[in-house]
C-alpha positions, 0 to 999 in steps of 0.5 A: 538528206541521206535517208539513212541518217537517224534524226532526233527532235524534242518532243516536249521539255518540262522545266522546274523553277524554284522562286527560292533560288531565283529570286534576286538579291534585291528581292525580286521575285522570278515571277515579277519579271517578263519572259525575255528578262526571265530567260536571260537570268536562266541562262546566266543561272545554268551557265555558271551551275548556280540553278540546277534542278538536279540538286533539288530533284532526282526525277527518273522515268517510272518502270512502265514508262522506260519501256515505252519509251525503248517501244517507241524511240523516245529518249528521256534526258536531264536538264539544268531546268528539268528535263526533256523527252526526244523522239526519232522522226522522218522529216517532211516538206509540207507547204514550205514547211520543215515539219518533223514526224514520229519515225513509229506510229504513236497511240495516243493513249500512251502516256509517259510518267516520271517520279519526282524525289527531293534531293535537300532536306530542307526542301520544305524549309524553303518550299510554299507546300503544305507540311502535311495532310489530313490523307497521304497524298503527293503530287501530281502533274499533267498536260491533261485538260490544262489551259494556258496561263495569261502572264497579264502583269507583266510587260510585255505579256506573256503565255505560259504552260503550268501544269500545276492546277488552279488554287481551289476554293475557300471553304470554310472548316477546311484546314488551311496552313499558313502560306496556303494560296486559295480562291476567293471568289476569283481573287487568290489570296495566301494564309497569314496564319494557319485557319480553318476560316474567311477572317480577313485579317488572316488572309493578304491579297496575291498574285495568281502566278499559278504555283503549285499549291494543294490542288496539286496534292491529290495523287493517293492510292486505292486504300489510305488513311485519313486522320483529325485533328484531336480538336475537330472531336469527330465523332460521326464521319460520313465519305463519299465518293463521286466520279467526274460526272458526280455519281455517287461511287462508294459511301463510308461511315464511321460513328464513335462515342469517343473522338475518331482520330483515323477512318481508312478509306478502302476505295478499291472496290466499291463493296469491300465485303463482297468478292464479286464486287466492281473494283473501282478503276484509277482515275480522277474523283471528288471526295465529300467529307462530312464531320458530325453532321455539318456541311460537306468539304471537297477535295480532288483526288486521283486514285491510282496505285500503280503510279502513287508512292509516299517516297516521292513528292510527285508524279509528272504524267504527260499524255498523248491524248490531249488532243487540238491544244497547245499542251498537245504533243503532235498536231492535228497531223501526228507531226511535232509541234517544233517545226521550221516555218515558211519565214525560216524560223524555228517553231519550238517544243511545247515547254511545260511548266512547274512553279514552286514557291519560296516559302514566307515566314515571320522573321522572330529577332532575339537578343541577350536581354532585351532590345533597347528603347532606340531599337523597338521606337525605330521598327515599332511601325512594322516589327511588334515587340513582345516577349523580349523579342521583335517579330515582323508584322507580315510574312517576309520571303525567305530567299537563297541570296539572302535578302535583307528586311527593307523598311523603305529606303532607310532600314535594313534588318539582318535576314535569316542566316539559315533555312531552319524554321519553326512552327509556333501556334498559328504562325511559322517562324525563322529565328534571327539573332542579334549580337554586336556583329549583327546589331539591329540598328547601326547608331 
């Protein structure tokens, strides 16, 4: 090989994958199937342009990163799924062996971020993630400590390697909005309504198929604002802030004879009164709440301004730090993971993972009028007739190819003819409306 020649070989790749819009026009979701039938319908998917991230995200490099990777001879792309970041190499022969090592040498506390923007604005409509927050926080993204993800419900199985978190822990008095994926005791469950409680009637039974949920929403920076809810009636708040080893860092009060509607949180010293006070650095915290006296509610934060800002869902950072793992980016050795083996057989390129969810509402049938007797008998078993209007028992997916409501092998209701929801009390609704071209039932 001429030694002049300038190579190229993938670092890593990070593909988003949307259910929305990979679901199957029977209903299938992506996450049901298995990797070999998974890539198949990606590929058809890519080739024909009918999923293609850069129509839902624009996803760039953020400044300190661009000149990391100019530094070091790296070379950030874009997918169809994501993207890619490729780095110039010296290829090696090492125990029959291709291997490929970085052309420069790489410290290893360089880390690479890029912010994540929504390109629809109906990305939420659509999109199983919180509608707000009680704190300003987004996303956030990293290799950094993950493990690998068993598709064990699958055949045949399969490893995956989400940088999404898993789902946190139920806790009671905390807000939970419908469609909210949460741990109970090592069963993951999603909020049928919005709640602040273990009822089991408001919550079903899913599959952990590790999505983005809100234990990914934790990126915020140094100084925010928190706000109640006007019928929590906070009237003495106490916060505190632990570092990862559960220190204590900073403590802040507030106590009003009136309701607090919004406390700030000043985290960028420990003593905001105090010029010569210890700034307190960026990194990974657990924030206590605690409300008029009562037990503690938990979040995981991680404060950092540099790379926090309200204009973006989210930040992917990837670290050269993780070291001995399969979300590592070189080996033991400081060669890539891709490699040719003995056998001839390419080895590839770690593959990062963000799985987002489609969104699940109460599908709410209207007519002028009201429905027939014929119509509420044939879907009384799982439509409720109230108000002049029929509305699923359950939540039902919303999908982009359009999948109508099947009742066994006999009944198909008209699905939602747009992405438009509407949140109602406990519940989120999409509205379907029956006319002679759209009738609910065909007699």
């Amino acid at each position: 090989m001429d030694s002049s020649t300038v190579i190229y070989k993938r670092l890593f790749e990070v593909q988003i994958l949307h259910d929305y819009y990979l679901t199957d026009a029977k209903g299938v979701s992506f996450f049901s199937i298995n990797k070999i039938d998974q890539e198949g319908i990606l590929s058809v998917k890519t080739e024909k342009g009918t999923y293609n991230i850069k129509d839902l995200f624009n996803i760039e490099p953020v400044d300190e990163t661009k000149k990391i990777l100019n530094n070091y001879k790296l070379v950030f792309a874009k997918t169809s799924l994501g993207f890619i970041v490729g780095i110039e190499v010296k290829v090696e022969l090492v125990l029959n062996e291709i291997r490929y090592k970085p052309s420069l040498t790489i410290d290893k506390n360089l880390k690479l971020a890029f912010k994540i923007q929504t390109q629809i604005p109906f990305f939420r409509s659509v999109t199983n993630i919180s509608f707000g927050s009680f704190k300003p926080a987004i996303h956030y993204f990293t290799n950094k400590g993950k493990e690998v993800f068993n598709e064990t419900d699958v055949v045949p199985n399969y490893e995956s390697l989400s940088l999404a978190n898993k789902a946190m822990t139920h806790q009671n008095g905390l807000a939970y909005e419908m469609g909210a994926y949460v741990d109970f005791a090592g069963t993951i469950k999603e909020a049928k309504i919005f709640t602040d409680g273990n009822v089991a009637a408001d919550w079903q039974d899913v599959s952990d198929k590790r999505f983005v949920t809100d234990a990914d929403k934790l990126l915020l920076p140094a100084v925010f604002s928190y706000a109640f809810k006007p019928t929590q009636n906070v009237t003495d708040v106490v916060i505190e802030l632990e570092d990862k080893e559960g220190q204590l860092v900073k403590t802040i009060s507030k106590s009003s004879t009136n309701a607090i509607s919004t406390v700030l949180l000043d985290f960028y010293k420990v003593d905001a009164n105090d010029q010569d006070s210890a700034i307190i650095p960026s990194g990974l915290y657990t924030l206590k709440m605690m409300l008029n006296g009562g037990a503690a509610i938990t979040y995981p934060i991680y404060l950092n301004d540099e790379l926090y800002s309200k204009d973006n869902f989210g930040v992917i950072e990837i670290t050269f730090d993780e070291e001995d793992s399969p979300f590592s980016l070189l080996d033991a050795q400081g060669f890539l993971k891709t490699r040719i083996n003995a056998a001839n057989e390419k080895i590839p390129h770690p593959i990062f993972e963000i799985r987002l969810k489609n969104r699940s509402t109460y599908w709410r049938y209207n007519v002028s009028g009201d429905f027939s007797a014929a119509e509420v008998a044939a879907t009384t078993s799982f439509l409720t007739h109230t108000d002049t209007k029929l509305i699923s028992d359950i939540p039902k997916s919303l999908t982009n190819a359009l999948v109508p409501f099947i009742n066994g092998s006999t009944l198909m209701l008209p699905h939602p003819k747009s992405s438009d929801i509407k949140i109602e009390n406990d519940r989120i609704f999409s509205e379907i409306y029956i006319s002679q071209s759209n009738r609910l039932l065909n007699s």
